[in-house]
N, C-alpha and C positions, 0 to 999 in steps of 0.2 A: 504494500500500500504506500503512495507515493503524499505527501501532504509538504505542499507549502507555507511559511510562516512570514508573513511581512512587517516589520518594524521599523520605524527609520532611527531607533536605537539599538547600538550593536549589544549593549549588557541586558536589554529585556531580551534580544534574538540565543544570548549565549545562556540565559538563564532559563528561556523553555527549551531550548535543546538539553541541559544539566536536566531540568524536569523530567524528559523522557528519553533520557538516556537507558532505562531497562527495557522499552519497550521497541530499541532498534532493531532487534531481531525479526519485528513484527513491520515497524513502520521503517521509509526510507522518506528518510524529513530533509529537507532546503530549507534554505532562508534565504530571501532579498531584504535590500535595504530601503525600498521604495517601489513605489507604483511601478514606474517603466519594468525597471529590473522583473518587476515578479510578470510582467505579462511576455518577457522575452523569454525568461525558464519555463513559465506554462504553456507559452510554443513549442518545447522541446518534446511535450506528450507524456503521457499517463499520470498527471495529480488525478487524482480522487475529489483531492479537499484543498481548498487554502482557509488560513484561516489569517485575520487580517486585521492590523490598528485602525482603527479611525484617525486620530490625527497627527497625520502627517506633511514634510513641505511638499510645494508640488502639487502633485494628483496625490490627492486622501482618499480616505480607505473608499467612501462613499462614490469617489469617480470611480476610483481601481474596478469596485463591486459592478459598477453600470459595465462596463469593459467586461469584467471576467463573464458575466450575463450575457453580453450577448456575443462576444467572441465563443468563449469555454463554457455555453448551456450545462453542460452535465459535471461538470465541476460545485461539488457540495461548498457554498459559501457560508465562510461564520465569521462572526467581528469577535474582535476580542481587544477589549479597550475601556479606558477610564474615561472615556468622554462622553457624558450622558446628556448634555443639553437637549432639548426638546427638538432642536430643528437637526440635530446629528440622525436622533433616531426616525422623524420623519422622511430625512433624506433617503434611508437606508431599508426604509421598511416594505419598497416591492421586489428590492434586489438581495435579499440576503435571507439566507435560512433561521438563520441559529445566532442568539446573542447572549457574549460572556462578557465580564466585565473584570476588568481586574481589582485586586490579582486575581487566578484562578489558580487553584493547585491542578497537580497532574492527573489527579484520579480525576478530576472531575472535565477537565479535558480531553481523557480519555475516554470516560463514559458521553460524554456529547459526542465525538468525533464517531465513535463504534456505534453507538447506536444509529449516527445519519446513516452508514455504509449498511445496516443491515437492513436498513429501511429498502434503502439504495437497492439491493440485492432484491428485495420482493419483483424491481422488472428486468428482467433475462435480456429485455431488447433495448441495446444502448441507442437505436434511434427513439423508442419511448424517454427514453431516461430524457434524453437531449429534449425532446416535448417539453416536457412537464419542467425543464431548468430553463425553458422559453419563457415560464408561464409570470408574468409581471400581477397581473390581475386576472381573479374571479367574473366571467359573467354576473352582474349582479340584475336581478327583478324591476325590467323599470320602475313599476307602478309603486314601487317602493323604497326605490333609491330616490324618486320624486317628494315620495311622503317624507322622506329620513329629511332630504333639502329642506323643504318648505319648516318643520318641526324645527330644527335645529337654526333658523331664520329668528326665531322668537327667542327673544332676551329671558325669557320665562320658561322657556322650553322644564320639561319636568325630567329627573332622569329612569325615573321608572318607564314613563310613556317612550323615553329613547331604546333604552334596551327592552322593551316589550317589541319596538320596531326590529331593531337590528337583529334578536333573535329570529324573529322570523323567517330572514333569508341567509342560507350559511353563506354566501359571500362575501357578507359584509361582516358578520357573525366572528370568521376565522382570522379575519385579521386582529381584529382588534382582540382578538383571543390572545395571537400572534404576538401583540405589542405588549397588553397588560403580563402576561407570563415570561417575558424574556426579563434578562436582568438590568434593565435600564430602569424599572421599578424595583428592582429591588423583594417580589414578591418574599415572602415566606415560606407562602407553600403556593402551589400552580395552583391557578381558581380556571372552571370549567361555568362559572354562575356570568352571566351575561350582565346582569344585574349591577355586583360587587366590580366586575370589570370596570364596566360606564361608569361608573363611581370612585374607585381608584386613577382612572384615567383622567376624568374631570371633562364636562361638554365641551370645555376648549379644545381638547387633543383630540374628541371624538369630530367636531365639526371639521376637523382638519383633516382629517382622516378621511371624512366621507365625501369632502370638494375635494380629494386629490384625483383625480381623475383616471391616472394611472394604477386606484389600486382599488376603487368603487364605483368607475363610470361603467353603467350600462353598454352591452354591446350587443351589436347587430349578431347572431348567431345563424349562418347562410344554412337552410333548407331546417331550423327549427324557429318553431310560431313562437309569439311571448305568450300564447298559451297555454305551449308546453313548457314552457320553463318556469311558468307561474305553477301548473299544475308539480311538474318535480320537487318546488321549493314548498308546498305544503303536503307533501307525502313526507319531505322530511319532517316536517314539523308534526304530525302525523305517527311517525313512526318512534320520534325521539319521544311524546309522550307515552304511547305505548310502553314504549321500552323502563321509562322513569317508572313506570306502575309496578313494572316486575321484580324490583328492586329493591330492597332495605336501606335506611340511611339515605339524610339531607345528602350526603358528599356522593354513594353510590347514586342518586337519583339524578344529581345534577353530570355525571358524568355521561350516564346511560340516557339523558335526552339529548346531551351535546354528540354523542355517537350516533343516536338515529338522526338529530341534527342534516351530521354529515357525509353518514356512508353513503350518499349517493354524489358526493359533492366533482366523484372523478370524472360524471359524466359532462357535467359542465364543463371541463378543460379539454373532455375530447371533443365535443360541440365546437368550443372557441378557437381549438387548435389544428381539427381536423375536417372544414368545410364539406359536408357530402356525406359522412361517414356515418351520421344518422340514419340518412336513408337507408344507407347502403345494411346497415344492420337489420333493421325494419324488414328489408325485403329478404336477405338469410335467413331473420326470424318467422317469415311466411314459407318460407320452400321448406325450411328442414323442420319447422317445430321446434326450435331453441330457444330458452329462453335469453332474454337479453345479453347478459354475462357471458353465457354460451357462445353466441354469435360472434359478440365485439373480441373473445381469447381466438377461436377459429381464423376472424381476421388481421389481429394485432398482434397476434400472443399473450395477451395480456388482457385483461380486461377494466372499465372505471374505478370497481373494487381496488384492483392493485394500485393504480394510478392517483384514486384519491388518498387510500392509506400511505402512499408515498408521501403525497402533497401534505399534510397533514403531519407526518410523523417527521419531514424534515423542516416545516415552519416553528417546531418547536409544542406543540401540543404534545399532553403527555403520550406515552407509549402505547397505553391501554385503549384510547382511544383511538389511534392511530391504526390497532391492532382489530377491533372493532370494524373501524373503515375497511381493511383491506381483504378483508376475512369472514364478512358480514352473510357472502354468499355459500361458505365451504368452514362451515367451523369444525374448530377440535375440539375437541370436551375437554371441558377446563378439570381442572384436579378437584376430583370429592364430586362428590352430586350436590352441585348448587349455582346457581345461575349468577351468570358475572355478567359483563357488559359485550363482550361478544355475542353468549348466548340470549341476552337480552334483546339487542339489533336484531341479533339473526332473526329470533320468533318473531320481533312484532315487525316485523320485513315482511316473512312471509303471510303472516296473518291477513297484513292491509297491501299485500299483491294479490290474497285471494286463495293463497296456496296453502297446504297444511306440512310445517315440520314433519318429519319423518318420524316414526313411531319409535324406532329406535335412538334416535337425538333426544325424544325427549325423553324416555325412559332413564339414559344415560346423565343428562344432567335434573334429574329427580322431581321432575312435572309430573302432577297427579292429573286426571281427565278433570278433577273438579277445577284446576287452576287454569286446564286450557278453557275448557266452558269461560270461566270467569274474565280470559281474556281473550276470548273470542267477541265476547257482550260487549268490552270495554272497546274493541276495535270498531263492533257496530256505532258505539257511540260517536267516537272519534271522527270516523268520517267513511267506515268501511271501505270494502276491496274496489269498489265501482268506478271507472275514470280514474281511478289511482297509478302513479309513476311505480313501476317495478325495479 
């Protein structure tokens, strides 16, 4: 594994190399002293990672990252730096994965870095990978990126009434996820509550967030309707409460809506990224009987599942929900017979697509018929299988 480190100080560049000095056997690390330098070594081919200062003379870290993005798409980008101003993390928040703050120690730069690559590894296809390290912004819901504008225009604006909005649509939803969890706030523990986020963050940072254009404008998505993308954005919402229902605990509840939230969030980025490809799925799924998932691995190798659980587990959301996204269609049974946040997605997926878990899954992670009845009724409530995004 090949990782770059850029500082335009040589005792911070000599003191994360002393850091991961045991882990060379594993990693093959460089250092530049600056922008240019590091986009001439990452011409020379195979980083994985760079991870990067923000302030430097020059091109800073925030140019470098616009560069590494759209020269080196599939290059996992992380800032690692003590410069937390407002308009740093603004600048950096469509181009960069993962944010540490120094100092950091080694474990814990090593557990960031391994976990982007195993994420990484979910797509087999480095022209997928290069997709989705294309990907600057989310498709976001007209009809609600309109409403989020006009709300956030009023000096009075409320913030409950803001993150009741921004839930709504996970593209607006995962950044700002994105932002309040990385360590330019400083959290405590990652919050998954949309609520506490918009709160922590402060309407100022949100309004800023959602007039960037580049990382909440609405976009034309060629051969899908805003019909259909209105309808996907409320299956997620849809599925995420489902899934809260099946759940124990404020913290398991708010993870397992943010998971049904977003398991379907990958299809959005093949919509934005992949013009036609909708159709093209649509009509596989009329010839052969597959269902969606099915279709889009046939054609890509890969399917939204992997793609979103990628997007998602390298913006820095935690693992479990990442894990959730990309696995929502093929789960493993968790350890012990008890329902976690995979197997939570997974059931209320298929419930409000219409489908019934397999007898065996459920048996396996310890659903009695009386709890599927009970949320089968909860699904009728919700908005049932009818017209519903699969």
């Amino acid at each position: 594994m090949k990782i770059l480190f850029v500082d335009d100080e040589p005792r911070i560049l000599q003191g994360i190399t002393r850091s991961v000095f045991h882990l060379l056997d594993e990693w093959e690390v460089e250092t530049a002293g600056s922008g240019p330098e590091a986009l001439e070594i990452l011409a020379e081919g195979g980083f994985q990672v760079l991870v990067t200062d923000m302030r430097m003379p020059g091109m800073d870290g925030a140019a470098l990252l616009v560069r590494v993005h759209d020269e080196f798409p599939d290059v996992v980008r992380i800032v690692l730096s003590g410069h937390t101003e407002l308009e740093a993390a603004l600048r950096v928040v469509p181009v960069a994965h993962q944010f540490l703050t120094k100092p950091c120690d080694a474990e814990q730069l090593q557990a960031v870095i391994e976990r982007a690559l195993n994420l990484r590894a979910l797509l087999s296809s480095e022209s997928l990978r290069s997709l989705v390290g294309h990907v600057k912004s989310l498709p976001a819901v007209p009809r609600i990126y309109a409403k989020l504008t006009a709300m956030l225009a009023d000096p009075d604006a409320c913030i409950r009434d803001v993150s009741d909005l921004i839930e709504s649509d996970p593209a607006m939803c995962v950044k700002v996820l994105q932002l309040v969890n990385s360590s330019f706030f400083s959290a405590a523990r990652a919050t998954t509550d949309v609520h506490r986020a918009v709160s922590r963050l402060g309407i100022r940072m949100v309004k800023n967030l959602a007039l960037m254009v580049e990382v909440f404008s609405p976009r034309s998505v060629q051969g899908v309707s805003e019909a259909a993308m209105e309808r996907q954005a409320q299956h997620g919402l849809r599925v995420g409460t489902l899934a809260s229902h099946m759940v124990e605990g404020q913290i398991m509840k708010d993870d397992a809506f943010m998971s049904g939230l977003l398991h379907d969030i990958g299809k959005l980025v093949l919509w934005a990224e992949q013009p036609g490809l909708h159709e093209q799925v649509m009509q596989r799924m009329e010839e052969s009987q597959l269902q969606e998932h099915e279709a889009e691995r046939e054609i890509l190798s890969a399917s939204h599942a992997e793609v979103g659980g990628y997007l998602v587990g390298v913006w820095g959301l935690p693992y479990r929900i990442a894990e959730a996204v990309a696995f929502h269609h093929n789960p493993a049974v968790p350890h012990g017979d008890a329902i976690d946040l995979l197997s939570a997605t997974h059931i209320a997926n298929e419930l409000l697509s219409g489908r019934a878990p397999s007898d065996e899954y459920l048996a396996a992670v310890g659903v009695t018929p009386g709890q599927l009845d009970a949320w089968r009724a909860r699904a009728s409530e919700i908005g049932g299988a009818l017209g519903d995004a699969a």
